[in-house]
Backbone as a printed PyTorch tensor [residue, N CA C, xyz], in Angstrom:
tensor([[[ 12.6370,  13.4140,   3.1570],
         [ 11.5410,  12.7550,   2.4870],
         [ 12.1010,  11.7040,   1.5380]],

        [[ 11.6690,  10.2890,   1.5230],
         [ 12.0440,   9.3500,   0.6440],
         [ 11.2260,   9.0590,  -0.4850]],

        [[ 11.6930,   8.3050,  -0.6930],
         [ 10.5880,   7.9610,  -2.0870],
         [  9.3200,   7.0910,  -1.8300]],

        [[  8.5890,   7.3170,  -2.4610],
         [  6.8180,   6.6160,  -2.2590],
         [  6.9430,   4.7930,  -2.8910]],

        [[  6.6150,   4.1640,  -2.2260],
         [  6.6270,   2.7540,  -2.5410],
         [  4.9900,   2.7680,  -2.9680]],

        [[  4.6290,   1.6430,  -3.5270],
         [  3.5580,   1.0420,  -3.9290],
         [  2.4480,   1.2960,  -3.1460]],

        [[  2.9830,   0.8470,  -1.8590],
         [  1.7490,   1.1600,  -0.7170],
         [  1.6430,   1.8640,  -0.1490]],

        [[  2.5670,   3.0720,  -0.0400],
         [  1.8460,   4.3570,   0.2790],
         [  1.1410,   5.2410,  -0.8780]],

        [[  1.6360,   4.9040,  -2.1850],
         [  0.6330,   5.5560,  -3.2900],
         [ -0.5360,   4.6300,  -2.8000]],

        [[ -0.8040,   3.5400,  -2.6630],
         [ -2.0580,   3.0250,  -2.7330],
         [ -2.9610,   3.5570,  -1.8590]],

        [[ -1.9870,   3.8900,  -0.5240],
         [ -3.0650,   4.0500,   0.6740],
         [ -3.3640,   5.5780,   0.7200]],

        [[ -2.4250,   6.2140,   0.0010],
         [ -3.0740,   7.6350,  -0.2060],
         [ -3.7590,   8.0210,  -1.3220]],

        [[ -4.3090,   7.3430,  -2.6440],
         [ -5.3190,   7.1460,  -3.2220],
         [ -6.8000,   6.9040,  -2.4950]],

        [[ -6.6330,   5.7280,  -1.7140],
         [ -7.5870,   4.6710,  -0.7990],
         [ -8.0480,   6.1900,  -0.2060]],

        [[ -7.3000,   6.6510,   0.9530],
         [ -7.6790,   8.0710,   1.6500],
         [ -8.3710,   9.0370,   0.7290]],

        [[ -7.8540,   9.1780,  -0.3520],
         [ -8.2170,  10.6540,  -1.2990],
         [ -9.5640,  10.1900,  -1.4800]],

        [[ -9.7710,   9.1470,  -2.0810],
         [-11.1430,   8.4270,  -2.2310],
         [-12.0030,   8.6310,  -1.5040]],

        [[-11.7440,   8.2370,  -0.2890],
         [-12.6250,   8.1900,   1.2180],
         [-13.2650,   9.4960,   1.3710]],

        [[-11.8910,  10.5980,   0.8950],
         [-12.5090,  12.1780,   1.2640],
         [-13.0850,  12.6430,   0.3520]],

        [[-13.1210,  12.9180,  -0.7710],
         [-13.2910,  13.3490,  -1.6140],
         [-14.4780,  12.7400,  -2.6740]],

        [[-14.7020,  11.1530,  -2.6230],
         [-15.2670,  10.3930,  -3.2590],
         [-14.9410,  10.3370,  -4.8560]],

        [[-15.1800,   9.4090,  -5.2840],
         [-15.1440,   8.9270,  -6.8010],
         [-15.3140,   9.8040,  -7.7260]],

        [[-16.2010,  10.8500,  -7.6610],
         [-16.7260,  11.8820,  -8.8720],
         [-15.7430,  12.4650,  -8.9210]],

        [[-15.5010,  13.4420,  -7.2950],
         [-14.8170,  14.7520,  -7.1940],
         [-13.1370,  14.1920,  -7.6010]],

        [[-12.7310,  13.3010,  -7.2470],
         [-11.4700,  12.6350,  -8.0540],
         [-10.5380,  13.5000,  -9.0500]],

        [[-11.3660,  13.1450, -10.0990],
         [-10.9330,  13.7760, -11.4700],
         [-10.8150,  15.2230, -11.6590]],

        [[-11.3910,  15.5220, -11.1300],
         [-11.4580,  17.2210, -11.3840],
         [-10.4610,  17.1790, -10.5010]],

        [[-10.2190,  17.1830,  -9.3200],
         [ -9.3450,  17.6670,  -8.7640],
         [ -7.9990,  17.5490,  -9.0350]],

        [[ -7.8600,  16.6590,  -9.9090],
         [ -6.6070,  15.6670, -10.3720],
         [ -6.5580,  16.5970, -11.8320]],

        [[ -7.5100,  17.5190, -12.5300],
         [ -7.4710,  18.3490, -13.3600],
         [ -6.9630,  19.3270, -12.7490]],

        [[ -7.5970,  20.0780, -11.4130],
         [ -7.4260,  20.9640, -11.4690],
         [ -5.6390,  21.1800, -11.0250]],

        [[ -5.4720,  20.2490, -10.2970],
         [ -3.7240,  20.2140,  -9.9400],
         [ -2.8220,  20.0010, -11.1580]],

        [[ -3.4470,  19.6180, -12.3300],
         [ -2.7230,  19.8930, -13.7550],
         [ -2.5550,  20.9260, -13.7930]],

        [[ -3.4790,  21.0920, -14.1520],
         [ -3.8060,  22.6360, -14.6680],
         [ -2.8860,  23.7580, -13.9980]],

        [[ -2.5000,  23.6280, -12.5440],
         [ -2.1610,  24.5750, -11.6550],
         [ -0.5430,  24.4810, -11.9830]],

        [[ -0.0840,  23.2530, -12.0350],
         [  1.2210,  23.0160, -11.8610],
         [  1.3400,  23.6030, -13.7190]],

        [[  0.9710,  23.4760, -14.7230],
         [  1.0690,  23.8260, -15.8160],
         [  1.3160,  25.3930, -16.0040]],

        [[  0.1740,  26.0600, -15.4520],
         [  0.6100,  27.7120, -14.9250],
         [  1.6340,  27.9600, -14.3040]],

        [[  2.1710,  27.3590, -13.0590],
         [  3.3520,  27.3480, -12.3500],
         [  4.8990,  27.0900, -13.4010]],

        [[  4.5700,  26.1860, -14.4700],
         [  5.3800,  26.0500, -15.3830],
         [  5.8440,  27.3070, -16.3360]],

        [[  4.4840,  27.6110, -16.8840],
         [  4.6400,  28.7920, -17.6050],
         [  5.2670,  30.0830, -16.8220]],

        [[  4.8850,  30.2000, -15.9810],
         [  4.8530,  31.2290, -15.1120],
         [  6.3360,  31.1950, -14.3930]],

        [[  6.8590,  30.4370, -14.1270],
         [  8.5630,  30.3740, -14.0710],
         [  9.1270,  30.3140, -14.8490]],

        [[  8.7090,  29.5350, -16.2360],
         [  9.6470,  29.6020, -17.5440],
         [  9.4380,  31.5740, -18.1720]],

        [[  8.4280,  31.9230, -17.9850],
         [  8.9870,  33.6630, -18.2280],
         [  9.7480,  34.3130, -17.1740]],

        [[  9.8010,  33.9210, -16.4970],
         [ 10.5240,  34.8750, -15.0350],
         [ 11.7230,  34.3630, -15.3620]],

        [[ 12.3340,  33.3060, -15.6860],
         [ 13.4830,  32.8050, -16.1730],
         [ 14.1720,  33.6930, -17.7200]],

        [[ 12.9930,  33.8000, -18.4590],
         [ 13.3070,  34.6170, -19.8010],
         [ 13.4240,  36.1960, -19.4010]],

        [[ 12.6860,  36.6110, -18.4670],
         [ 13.1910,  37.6020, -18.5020],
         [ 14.2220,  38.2110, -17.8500]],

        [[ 14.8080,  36.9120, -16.7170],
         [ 16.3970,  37.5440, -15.8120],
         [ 17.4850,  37.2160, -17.1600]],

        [[ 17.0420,  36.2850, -18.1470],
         [ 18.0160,  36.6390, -19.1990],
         [ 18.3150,  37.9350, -20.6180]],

        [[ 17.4030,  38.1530, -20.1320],
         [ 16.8940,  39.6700, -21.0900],
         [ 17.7060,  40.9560, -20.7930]],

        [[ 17.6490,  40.4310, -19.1940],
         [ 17.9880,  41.4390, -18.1620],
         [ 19.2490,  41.4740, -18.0890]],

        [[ 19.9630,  40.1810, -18.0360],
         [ 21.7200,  39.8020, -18.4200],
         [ 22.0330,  40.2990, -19.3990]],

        [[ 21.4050,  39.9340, -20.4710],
         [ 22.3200,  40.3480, -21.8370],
         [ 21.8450,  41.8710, -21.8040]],

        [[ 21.1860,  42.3180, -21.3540],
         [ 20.7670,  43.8560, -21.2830],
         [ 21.9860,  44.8290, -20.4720]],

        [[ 22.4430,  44.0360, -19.6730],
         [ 23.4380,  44.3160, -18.7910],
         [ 24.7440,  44.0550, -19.0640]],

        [[ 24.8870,  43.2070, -20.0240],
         [ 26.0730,  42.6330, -20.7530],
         [ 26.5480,  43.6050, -21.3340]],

        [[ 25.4390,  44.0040, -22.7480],
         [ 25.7250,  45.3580, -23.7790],
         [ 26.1330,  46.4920, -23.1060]],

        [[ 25.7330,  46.5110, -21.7770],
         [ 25.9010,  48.4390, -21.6360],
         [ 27.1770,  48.1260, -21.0030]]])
């Protein structure tokens, strides 16, 4: 996979548009915040706790 030039962001906006229309847009563009933000949180503890688990394993 390469990197996105100008005109394929454009033309896959243009598409999202087509399907989805103008309103539904935004929300959806919320709700994929929103999701990837949980996904954030939600790996940054799974990360805290294999280190919990190290130094837990360290001491004994």
């Amino acid at each position: 996979m390469g990197n996105l030039g100008m005109g394929e962001i454009i033309l896959i906006v243009f598409f999202a548009l087509l399907i989805f229309g103008p309103k539904k847009l935004p929300e959806l563009g919320k709700a994929a915040g929103n999701t990837l933000r949980e996904f954030k949180r939600a790996t940054k503890g799974i990360m805290e706790d294999d280190e919990i688990e190290k130094k837990a394993n360290d001491i004994k």
